[in-house]
Every structure is written in C-alpha cells, then in structure tokens.
C-alpha positions in Angstrom: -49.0 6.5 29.4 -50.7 8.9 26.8 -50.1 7.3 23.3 -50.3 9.4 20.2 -50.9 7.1 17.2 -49.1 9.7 14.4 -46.3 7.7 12.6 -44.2 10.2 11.1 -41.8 9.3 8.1 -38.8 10.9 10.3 -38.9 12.2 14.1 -35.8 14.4 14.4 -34.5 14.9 18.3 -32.9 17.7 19.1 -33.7 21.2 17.5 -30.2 23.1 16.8 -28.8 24.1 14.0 -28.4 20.6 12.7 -31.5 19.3 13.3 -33.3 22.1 12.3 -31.7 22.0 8.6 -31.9 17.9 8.9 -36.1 18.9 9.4 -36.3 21.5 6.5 -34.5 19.5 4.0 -37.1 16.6 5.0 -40.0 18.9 5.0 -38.9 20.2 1.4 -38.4 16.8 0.3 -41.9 15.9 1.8 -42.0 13.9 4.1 -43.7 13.8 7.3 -41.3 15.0 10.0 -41.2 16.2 13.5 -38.7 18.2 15.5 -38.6 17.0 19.3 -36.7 19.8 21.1 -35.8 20.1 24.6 -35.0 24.0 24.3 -31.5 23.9 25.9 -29.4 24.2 23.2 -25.0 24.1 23.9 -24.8 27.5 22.7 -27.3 30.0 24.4 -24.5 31.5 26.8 -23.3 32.8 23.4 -24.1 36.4 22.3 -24.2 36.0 18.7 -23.1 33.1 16.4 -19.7 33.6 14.0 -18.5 32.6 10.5 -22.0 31.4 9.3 -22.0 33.0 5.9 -24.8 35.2 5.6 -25.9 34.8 9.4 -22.5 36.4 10.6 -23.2 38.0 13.9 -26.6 36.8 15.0 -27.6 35.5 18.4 -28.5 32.0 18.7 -31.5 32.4 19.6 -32.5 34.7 16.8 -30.9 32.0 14.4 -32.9 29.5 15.7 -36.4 31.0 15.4 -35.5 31.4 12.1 -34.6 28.3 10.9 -38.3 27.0 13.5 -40.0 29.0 11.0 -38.3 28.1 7.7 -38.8 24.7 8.9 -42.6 25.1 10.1 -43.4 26.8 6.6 -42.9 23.7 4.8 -45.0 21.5 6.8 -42.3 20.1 9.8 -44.2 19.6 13.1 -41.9 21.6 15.9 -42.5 20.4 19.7 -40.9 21.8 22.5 -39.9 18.2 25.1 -37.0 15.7 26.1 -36.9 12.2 24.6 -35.8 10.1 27.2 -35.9 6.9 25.4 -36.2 4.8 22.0 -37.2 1.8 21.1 -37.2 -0.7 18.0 -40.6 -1.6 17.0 -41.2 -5.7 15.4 -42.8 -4.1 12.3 -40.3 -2.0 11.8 -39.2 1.7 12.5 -39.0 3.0 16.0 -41.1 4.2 19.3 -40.0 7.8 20.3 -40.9 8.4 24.3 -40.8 11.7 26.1 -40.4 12.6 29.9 -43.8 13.7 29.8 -44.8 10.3 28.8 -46.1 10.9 25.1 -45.0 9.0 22.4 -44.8 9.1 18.7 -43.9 6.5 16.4 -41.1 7.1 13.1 -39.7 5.3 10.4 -36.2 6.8 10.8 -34.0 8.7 13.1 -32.0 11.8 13.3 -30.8 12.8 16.9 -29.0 15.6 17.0 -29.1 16.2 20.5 -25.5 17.7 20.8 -22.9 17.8 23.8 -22.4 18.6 27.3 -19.3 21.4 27.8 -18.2 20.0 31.3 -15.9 22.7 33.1 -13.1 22.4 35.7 -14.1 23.0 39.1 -12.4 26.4 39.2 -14.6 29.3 40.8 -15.9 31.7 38.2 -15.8 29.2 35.0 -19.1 28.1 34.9 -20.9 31.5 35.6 -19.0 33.8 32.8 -18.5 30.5 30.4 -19.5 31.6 26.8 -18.8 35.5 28.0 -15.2 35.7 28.9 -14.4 31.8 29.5 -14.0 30.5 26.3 -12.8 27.2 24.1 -12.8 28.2 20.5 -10.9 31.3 19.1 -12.5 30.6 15.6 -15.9 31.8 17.4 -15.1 34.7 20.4 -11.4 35.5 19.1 -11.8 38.6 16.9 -14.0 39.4 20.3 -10.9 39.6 22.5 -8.5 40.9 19.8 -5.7 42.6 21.1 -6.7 42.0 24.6 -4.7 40.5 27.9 -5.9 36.4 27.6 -5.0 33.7 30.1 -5.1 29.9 29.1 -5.9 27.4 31.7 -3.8 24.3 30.9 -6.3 21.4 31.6 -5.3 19.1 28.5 -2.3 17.8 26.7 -3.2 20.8 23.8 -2.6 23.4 26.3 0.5 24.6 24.8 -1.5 24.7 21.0 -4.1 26.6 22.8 -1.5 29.3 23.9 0.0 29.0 20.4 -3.6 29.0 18.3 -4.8 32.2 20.6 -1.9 34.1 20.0 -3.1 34.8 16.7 -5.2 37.1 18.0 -3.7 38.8 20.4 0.3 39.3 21.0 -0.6 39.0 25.7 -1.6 35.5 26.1 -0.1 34.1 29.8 -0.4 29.9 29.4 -1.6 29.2 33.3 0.3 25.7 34.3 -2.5 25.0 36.7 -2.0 20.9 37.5 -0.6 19.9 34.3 2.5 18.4 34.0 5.8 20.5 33.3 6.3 20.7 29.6 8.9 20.1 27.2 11.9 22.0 26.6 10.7 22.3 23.1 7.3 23.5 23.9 8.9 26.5 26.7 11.3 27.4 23.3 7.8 27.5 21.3 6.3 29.2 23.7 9.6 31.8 24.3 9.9 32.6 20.6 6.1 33.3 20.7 6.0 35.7 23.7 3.5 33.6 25.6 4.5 33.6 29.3 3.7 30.3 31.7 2.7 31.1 34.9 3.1 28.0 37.7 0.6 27.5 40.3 -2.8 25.8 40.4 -5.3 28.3 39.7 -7.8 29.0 42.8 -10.5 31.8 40.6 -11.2 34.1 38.6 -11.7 37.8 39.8 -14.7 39.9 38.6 -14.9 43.5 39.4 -17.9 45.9 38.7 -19.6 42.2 36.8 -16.3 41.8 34.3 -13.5 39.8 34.3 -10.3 41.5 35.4 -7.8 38.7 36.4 -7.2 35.2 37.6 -6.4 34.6 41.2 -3.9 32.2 42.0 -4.0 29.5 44.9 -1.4 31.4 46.8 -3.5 34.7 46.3 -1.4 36.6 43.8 -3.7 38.1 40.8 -3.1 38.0 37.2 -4.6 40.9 35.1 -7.2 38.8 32.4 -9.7 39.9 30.4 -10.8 36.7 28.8 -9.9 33.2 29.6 -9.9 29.8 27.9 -10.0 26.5 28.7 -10.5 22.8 27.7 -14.0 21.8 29.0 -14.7 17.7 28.8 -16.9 17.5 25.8 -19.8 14.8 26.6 -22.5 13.6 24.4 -26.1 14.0 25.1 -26.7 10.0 24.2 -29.4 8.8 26.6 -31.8 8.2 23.4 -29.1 6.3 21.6 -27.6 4.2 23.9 -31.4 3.1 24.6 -31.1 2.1 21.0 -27.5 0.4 22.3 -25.3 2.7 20.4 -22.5 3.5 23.3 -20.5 6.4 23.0 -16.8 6.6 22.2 -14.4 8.5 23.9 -12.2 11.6 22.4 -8.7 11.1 22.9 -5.7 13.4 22.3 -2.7 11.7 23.6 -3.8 9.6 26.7 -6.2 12.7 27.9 -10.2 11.7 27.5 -11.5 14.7 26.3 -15.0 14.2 25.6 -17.1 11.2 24.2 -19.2 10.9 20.8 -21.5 8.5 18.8 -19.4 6.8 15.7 -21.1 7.3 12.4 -20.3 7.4 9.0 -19.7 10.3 6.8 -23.3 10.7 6.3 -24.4 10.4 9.8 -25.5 6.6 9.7 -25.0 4.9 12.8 -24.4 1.0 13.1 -28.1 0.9 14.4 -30.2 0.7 11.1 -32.6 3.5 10.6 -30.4 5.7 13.0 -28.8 9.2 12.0 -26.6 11.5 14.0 -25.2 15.0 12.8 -23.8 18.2 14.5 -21.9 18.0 18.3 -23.0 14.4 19.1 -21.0 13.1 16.3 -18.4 15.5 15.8 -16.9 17.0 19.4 -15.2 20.0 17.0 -18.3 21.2 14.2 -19.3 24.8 14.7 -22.6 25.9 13.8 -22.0 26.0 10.2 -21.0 22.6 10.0 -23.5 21.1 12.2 -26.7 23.0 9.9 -24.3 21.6 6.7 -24.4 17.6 8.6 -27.9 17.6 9.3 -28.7 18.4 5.9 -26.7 15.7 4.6 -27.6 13.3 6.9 -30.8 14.5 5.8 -30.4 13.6 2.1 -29.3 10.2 3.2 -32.5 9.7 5.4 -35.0 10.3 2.0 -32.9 8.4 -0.3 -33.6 5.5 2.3 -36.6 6.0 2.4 -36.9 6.4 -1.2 -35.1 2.6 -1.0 -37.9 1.3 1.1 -40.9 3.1 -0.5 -39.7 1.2 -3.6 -39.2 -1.6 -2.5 -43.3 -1.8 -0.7 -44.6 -0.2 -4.3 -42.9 -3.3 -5.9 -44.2 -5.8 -3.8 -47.8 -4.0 -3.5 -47.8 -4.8 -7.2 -46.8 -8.2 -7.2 -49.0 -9.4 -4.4 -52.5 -8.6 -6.4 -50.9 -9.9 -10.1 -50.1 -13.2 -8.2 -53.5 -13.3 -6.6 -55.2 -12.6 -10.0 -53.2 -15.3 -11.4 -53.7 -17.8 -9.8 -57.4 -16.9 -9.7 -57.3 -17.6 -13.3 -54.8 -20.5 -13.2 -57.9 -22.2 -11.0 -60.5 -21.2 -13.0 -59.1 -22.3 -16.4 -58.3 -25.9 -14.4 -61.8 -25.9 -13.3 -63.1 -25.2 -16.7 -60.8 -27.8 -18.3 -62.5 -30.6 -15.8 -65.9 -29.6 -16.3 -65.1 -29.3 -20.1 -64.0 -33.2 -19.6 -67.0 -34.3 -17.6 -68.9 -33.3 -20.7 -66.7 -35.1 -23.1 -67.3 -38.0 -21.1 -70.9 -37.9 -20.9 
C-alpha cells in the first residue's frame, strides 16, 4: 500500500454541500484540511437546487464547483476518491484509507458522506427519479404546480404525503399500491381535500415521447400523471464510520423503517471521540441549506477542539523544559553545597 505521510489537522470525507462549508470554515480558521470526495453526490439527478437563499435555482453541480473553489482559495486540499475505511491510531487521531489504497493521517473527523435514496422496485422509478419521481415538495413542488400528481403509498405518511402535496396543486390521486386500507378518518381527510385513492398495486409508469404521462396499474388500466412521488428507504453511506464502530440507527415512523442514520449531537459529535457527522448521514430530512449550515457548525466545534488540545500541548511544552531546568539547578546547587562542605572540612 502507497502511504502518504501528510497529517492534516482535519480530513473531511465526503464533498457536498456540508462538507464543503465544514472545509471552508476550517480553511478560514486555518487549519490544515482535506476534502476526500467520491464525486457521487445524492443530488445530481436534480436540475437545480431550491430555497438556498442567494443560490435559488442553481444546478448542483454548479453549486458545488463553487463552494470547491471558495474552499480551495483558502488553502483546503480537494481530492476526488472513496474512503473505504478508518482507523484509530495509538498516538492519537486517525488513519484515513482509500480504495485506491492511499492513506492520509488526521487529527479529527468530519464525514459527511450523506445517504442512499433506495426506490421501490416499480418500473420507471429509478430512471426519471429526481425528474418527475420525487420525495420532497419543499424542493420540485412549485415545479409541478398546478399539475395532475400521483402519490405512491409505500409508508405509513402516505396519506400526509397526499395532504402536504396538495398544496401545490388541487389533482393529486393517493395510489394504494400494497399498503394497508386506511382509516375512515384519513379517507374523510382525504374526501374533504379532493385527493382521490386509487386501489391496486402499481405495475409502472408510462413515458411517451421521453415524459411522464401516467402510471399503469397491475391490471393494465392507465392513470394520466405528470409527476409522481414516493417514499424511497433513506440509507446512510456509513462504511467509514462503522469501521470506526459507530452503527447506524434506524428511522422509524410508526413501525415502518424508513431509512437509517448516525446519532450525533447537535453539533455533529458522534460517541466516537474526534468523530463529526453533518448533512444527510445525520439527519435523513436536511435539505441543502441545512446540510452547508451543519457542516459549518460542526465545523466550529471541530477548531474549538482543537483549540482544546493545542492548549493543552502548548501548556505542557512549557512545563516539560521549566522542570528540566529546575531540577538542573536543584542538582547543581546540591552539588555546590557538598563541595562547599568538603572544603569546610578540609
């Protein structure tokens, strides 16, 4: 295995929005920092990124680059790789090992490495997911304003979905699929809304001339969509910290797993010293605004640790050489004193 003997004060893994802001805030704080970044970040199917004040509109990609230069300006090392592992060194901080078998030592830790959206097996999700498949209305519903949407009922929040999209457009059908029957007080919620349930498992979507124009039922009849949503299982990406032995804790609404995460603090600490989390891997629900907004915090809380422990070496650095001195001159005033005797004596 190549070794490369830099020790950098953090190594952030993971180069989205959150550890992108989690590497500039470091940078401006100066310390020594490195981005590790496997270039597949959870939102390029997305055309452009929403409510980011001042950013509204751009594409991820674009936002990105940005924030790779802003960070690069003030001196933070950006690498494109995937960090398969991490390991706790005996002197202290951490051993940072990529597939390509390079490896870079750090003081601290900041993954930000994000989730996993893992779709139904339904044809047609998975190829037109971040288009016209989508989960969050906050980020593609002014998008489909006004337009026919269909909600594929895969979770216990179904009938919220239904409810929460409706906001944006008064022809939402809620799409039973395999869920079970709900409750006389959700159909009345649902009634007094206008949102139709359609039964039946759902068998596909239909595309016509490359755009969504309906969703085909098992039993073949077609229902005219132009955007659909769904509730995709929201994994972590936590190979590198469960080498580290944090294990990731599963999401729940009702009795319904719907994704897994890594438990931190407010400030992103994790329960393994020296380890920071921020954006998707911590929080299943942040958009991009609040992941940039985590990694800068979690930011803040790396330096003032490392502030802690700079300290804390600068105070002992001092005492070590005062104590040697001393007791240099504790031995050479002894010394003196006997030969000073031997003369009395004599």
């Amino acid at each position: 295995m190549s070794e490369t003997k830099q020790r950098y004060d953090v190594v952030v893994v993971g180069g989205g929005a959150a550890g992108l802001s989690g590497a500039l805030a470091l940078a401006r704080a100066r310390r020594s920092v490195l981005v590790i970044d496997s270039g597949s970040p959870r939102n390029a199917p997305a055309s452009h990124v929403h409510n980011y004040l001042g950013r509204e509109g751009t594409p991820p990609s674009e936002l990105l680059a940005i924030g790779r230069t802003e960070a690069a300006e003030y001196g933070a090392g950006i690498v494109r790789g995937e960090v398969v592992s991490a390991e706790r060194l005996p002197g202290g901080g951490f051993r940072v090992v990529r597939a390509d078998g390079e490896a870079v030592e750090a003081r601290r830790l900041l993954v930000t490495t994000g989730i996993v959206d893992e779709l139904p097996p339904v044809e047609g999700l998975a190829e037109r997911w971040g288009d016209e498949v989508l989960h969050c209305p906050y980020c593609h519903g002014w998008e489909v304003r006004d337009r026919p949407v269909g909600v594929l009922a895969l979770s216990p929040m179904a009938v919220h979905q239904a409810l929460l999209w409706r906001q944006w457009t008064d022809d939402v059908v809620l799409f039973r699929h395999e869920r079970p029957d709900f409750t006389d007080e959700e159909y009345e919620q649902l009634a007094a809304r206008g949102v139709a349930v359609v039964e039946g498992a759902v068998a596909g979507l239909e595309v016509t001339d490359g755009r969504l124009t309906g969703v085909r039922l098992a039993g073949g009849a077609v229902i005219p969509r132009e955007a659909v949503v769904v509730q995709p299982r929201f994994t972590a990406r936590s190979a590198v910290l469960e080498s580290l032995g944090l294990v990731p804790t599963d999401m729940l609404m009702g009795d319904h797993v719907v994704g897994s995460y890594i438990a931190a603090d407010p400030s992103g600490a994790t329960d393994e010293p020296g380890v920071w989390v921020a954006g998707n891997v911590a929080n299943l629900m942040e958009q991009v605004v609040g992941a940039a907004a985590a990694g800068l915090k979690a930011a803040s809380m790396i330096n003032m640790d490392l502030v802690t422990d700079d300290t804390a070496r600068a105070v002992e650095a001092r005492r070590t050489p005062f104590s040697a001195e001393a007791e240099r001159q504790v031995t050479e005033r002894v010394l003196g004193d006997r030969r000073h005797g031997l003369q009395e004596t004599r």
